[in-house]
C-alpha positions in Angstrom: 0.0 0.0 0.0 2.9 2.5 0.6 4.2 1.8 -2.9 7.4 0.5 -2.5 9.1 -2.3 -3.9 10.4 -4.1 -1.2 10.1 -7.9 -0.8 8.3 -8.7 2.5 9.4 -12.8 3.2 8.1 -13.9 6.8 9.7 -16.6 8.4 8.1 -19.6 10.3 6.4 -23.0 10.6 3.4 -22.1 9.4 1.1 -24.9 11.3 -1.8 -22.6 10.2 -1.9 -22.9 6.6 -5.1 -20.0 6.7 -2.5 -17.7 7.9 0.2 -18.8 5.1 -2.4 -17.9 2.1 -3.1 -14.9 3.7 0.2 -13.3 3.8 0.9 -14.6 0.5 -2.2 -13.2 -1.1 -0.7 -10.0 1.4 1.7 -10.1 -0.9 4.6 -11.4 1.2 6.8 -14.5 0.5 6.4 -17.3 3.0 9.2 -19.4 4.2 9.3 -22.7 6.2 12.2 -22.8 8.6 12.7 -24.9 11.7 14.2 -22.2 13.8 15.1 -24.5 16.0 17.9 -25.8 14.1 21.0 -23.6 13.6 21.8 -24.9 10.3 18.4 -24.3 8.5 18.7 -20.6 9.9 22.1 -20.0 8.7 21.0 -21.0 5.2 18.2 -18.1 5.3 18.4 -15.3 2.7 20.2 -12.1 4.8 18.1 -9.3 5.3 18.3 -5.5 6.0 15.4 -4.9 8.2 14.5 -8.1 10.7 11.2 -7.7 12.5 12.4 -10.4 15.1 8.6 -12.1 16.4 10.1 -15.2 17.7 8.7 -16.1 21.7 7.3 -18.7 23.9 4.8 -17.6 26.8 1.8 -20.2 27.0 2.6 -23.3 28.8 5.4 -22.2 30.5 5.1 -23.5 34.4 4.3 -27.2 32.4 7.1 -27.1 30.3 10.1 -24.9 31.1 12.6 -26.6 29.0 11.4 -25.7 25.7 10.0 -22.0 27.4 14.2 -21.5 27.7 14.9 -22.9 24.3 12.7 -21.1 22.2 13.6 -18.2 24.4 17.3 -18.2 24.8 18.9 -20.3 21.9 17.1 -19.2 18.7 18.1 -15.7 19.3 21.4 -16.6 19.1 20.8 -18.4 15.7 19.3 -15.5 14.7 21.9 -13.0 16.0 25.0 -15.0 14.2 22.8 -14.9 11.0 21.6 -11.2 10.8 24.7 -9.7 11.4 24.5 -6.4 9.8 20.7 -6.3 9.9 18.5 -3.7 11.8 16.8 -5.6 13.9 13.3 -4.3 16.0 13.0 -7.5 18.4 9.8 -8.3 20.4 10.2 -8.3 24.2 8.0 -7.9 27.1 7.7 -5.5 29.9 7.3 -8.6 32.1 11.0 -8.7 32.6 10.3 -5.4 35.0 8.7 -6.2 38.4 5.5 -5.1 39.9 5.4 -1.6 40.8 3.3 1.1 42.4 0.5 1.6 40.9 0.8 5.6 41.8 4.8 5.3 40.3 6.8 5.6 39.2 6.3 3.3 36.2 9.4 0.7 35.5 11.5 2.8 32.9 13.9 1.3 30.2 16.6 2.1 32.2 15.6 0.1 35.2 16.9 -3.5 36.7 14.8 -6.2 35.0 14.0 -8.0 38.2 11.4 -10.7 36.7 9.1 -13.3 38.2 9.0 -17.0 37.2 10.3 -18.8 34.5 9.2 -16.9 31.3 10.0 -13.8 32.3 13.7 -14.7 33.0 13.7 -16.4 29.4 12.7 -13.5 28.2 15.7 -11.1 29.9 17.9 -13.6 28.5 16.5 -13.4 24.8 16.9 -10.1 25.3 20.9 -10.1 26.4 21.8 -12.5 23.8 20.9 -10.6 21.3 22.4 -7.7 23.1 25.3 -9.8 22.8 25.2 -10.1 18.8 24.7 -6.0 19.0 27.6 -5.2 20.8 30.0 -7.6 19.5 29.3 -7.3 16.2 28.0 -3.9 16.1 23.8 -4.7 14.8 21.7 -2.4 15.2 18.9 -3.2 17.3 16.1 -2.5 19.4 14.6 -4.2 22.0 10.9 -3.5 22.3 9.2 -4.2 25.3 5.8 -4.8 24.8 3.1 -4.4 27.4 -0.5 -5.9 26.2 -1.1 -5.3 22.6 -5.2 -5.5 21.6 -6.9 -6.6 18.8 -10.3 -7.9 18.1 -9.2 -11.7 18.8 -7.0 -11.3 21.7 -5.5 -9.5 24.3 -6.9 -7.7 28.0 -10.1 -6.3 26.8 -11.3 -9.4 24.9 -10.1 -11.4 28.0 -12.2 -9.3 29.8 -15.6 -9.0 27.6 -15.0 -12.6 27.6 -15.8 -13.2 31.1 -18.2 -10.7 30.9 -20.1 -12.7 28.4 -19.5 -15.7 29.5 -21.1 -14.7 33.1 -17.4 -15.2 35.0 -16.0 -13.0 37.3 -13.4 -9.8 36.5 -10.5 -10.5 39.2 -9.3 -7.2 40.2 -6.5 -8.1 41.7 -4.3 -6.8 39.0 -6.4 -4.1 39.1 -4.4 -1.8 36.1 -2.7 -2.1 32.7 -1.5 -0.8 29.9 -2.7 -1.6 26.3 -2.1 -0.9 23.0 -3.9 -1.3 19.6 -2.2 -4.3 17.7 -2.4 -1.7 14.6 -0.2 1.1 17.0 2.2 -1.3 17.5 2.8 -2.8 13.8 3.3 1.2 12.7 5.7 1.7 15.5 7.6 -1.3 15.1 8.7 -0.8 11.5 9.1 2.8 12.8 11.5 2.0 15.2 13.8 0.6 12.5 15.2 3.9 12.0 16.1 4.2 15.5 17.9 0.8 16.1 21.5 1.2 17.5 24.7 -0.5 18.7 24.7 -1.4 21.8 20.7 -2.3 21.3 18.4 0.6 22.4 15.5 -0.4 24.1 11.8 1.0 24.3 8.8 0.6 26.1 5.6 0.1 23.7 1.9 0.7 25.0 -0.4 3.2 25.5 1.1 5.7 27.4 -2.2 6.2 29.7 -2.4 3.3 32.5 -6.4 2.0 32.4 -8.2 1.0 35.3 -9.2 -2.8 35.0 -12.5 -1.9 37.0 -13.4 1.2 34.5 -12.6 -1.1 31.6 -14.6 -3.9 33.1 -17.9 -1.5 33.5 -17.6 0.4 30.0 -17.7 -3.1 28.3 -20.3 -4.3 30.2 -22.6 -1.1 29.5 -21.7 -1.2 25.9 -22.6 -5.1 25.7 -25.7 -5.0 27.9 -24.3 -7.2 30.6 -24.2 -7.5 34.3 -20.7 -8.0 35.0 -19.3 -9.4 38.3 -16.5 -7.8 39.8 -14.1 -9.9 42.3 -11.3 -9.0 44.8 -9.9 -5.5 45.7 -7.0 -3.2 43.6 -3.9 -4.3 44.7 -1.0 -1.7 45.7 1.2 -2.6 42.5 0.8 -3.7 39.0 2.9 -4.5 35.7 3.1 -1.1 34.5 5.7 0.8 32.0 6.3 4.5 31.2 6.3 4.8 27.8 7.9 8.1 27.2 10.9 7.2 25.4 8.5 5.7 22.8 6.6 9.0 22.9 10.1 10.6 22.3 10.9 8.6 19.2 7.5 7.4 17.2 5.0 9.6 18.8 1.7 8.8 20.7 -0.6 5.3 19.5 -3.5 6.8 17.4 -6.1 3.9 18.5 -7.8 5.6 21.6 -9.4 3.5 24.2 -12.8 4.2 24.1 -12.8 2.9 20.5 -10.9 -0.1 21.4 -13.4 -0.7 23.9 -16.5 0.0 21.1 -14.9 -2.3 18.4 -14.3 -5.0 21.5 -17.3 -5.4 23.0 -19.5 -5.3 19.4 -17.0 -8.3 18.1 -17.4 -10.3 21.3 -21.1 -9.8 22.0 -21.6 -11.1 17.8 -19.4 -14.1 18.6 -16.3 -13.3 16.7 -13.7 -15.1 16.2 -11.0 -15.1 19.0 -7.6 -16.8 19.1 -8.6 -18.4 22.4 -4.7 -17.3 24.0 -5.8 -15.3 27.0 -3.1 -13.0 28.4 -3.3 -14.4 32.0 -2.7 -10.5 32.9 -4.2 -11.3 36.0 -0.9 -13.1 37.3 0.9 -11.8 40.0 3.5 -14.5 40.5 5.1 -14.9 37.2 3.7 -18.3 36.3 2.2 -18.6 32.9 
């Protein structure tokens, strides 16, 4: 749509083959690569620009082992092969602690103090490909995400969920911060101009923290649904300050009371959902 001539490919499994002929007939070039295996990624095609999407989240406190693997040793295939590349790669702003909910907010420049398995996978995803970036100079970013939203997935459709489904909204983790899935594919290829060596990194969300309660009542109002609320606001919550991201790509354009309109329409007309809840309820790190 922008006009350009470059050649998209997108790397992966592809157990979905729905997804596959979508990209394709997107206009991109699929291909199949078992990441796992250090040879098969060496013998991709190099690259300028690498979107790095690569993670493992769901399952984790069942199956550690492959949690670390996917987590750890891929990026260092990855980070031998794309030497030269820019590289935006896909973190998580659960390697920060909880903090207070009235601040301050964790800040790129804090300690990443993590809970539970994933989390630390994902600091060490995150230092060895720091590691490619300083040694062999790649310029990089490491972007921490923090609760992207679309109309399938993420803490609003968790939410409207349980509000349809007649469950109870936990308020334990009783704030967030989210982002339009949209915002964040703009500012991701965005960042690409601002990768550096050593690898700079950014938190991504919206910059405004939302109340889980507020959220849980303006969906219910707009889906015409009681919704039962459970447990009290705790004192702390995952939360990021996103002005470095402000700094260098601006504020998100989605706002959130038309995240909140497109959510609760899609879930109330049964649309489809990816069924991959964020568990942002979780205060102990295990996913």
């Amino acid at each position: 749509m922008a006009g350009t001539k470059q050649e998209i490919r997108v790397v992966a499994l592809f157990p979905d083959p729905a997804v596959r002929k979508l990209l394709e007939e997107a206009g991109a070039k699929t291909v199949d690569c078992d990441l796992m295996d250090p040879e098969a990624v060496a013998k991709l095609e190099w690259a300028p620009n690498v979107v790095y999407m690569v993670g493992m989240k769901f399952g984790t406190s069942e199956n550690p082992t492959i949690t670390w693997a996917v987590n750890a040793m891929i990026p260092a295939y990855v980070g031998r092969k794309f030497v030269g590349s820019r590289i935006v790669a896909f973190s998580t702003a659960c390697v920060y602690p909880l903090v207070p909910v009235k601040g301050p907010h964790s800040l790129e420049s804090d300690p990443l103090m993590p809970l539970g398995e994933y989390s630390n996978s994902c600091v060490a995803r995150e230092r060895v490909l720091e590691h490619f970036s300083r040694t062999k100079g790649t310029k990089m970013v490491q972007e921490r995400l923090s609760y992207s939203v679309d109309l399938r997935y993420g803490v609003l459709v968790d939410i409207a969920t349980q509000i349809r489904n007649g469950e109870a909204v936990d308020l334990t983790m009783g704030y967030a911060n989210v982002i339009w899935q949209g915002d964040v594919n703009a500012m991701t290829l965005r960042l690409l101009e601002k990768a550096t060596s050593p690898a700079l990194a950014v938190n991504l969300s919206g910059p405004k923290v939302i109340s889980i309660r507020e959220a849980a009542l303006g969906l219910a109002r707009r889906m015409k649904c009681e919704v039962k609320l459970t447990g009290k606001e705790a004192d702390t919550a995952l939360l990021i300050d996103c002005s470095k991201m402000v700094e260098l790509v601006g504020e998100p354009e989605m706002p959130l009371e038309k995240m909140l309109d497109w959510v609760a329409d899609w879930v109330s007309r049964g649309g489809k959902l990816l069924g991959k809840p964020t568990h942002f309820q979780t205060r102990d790190g295990k996913y």
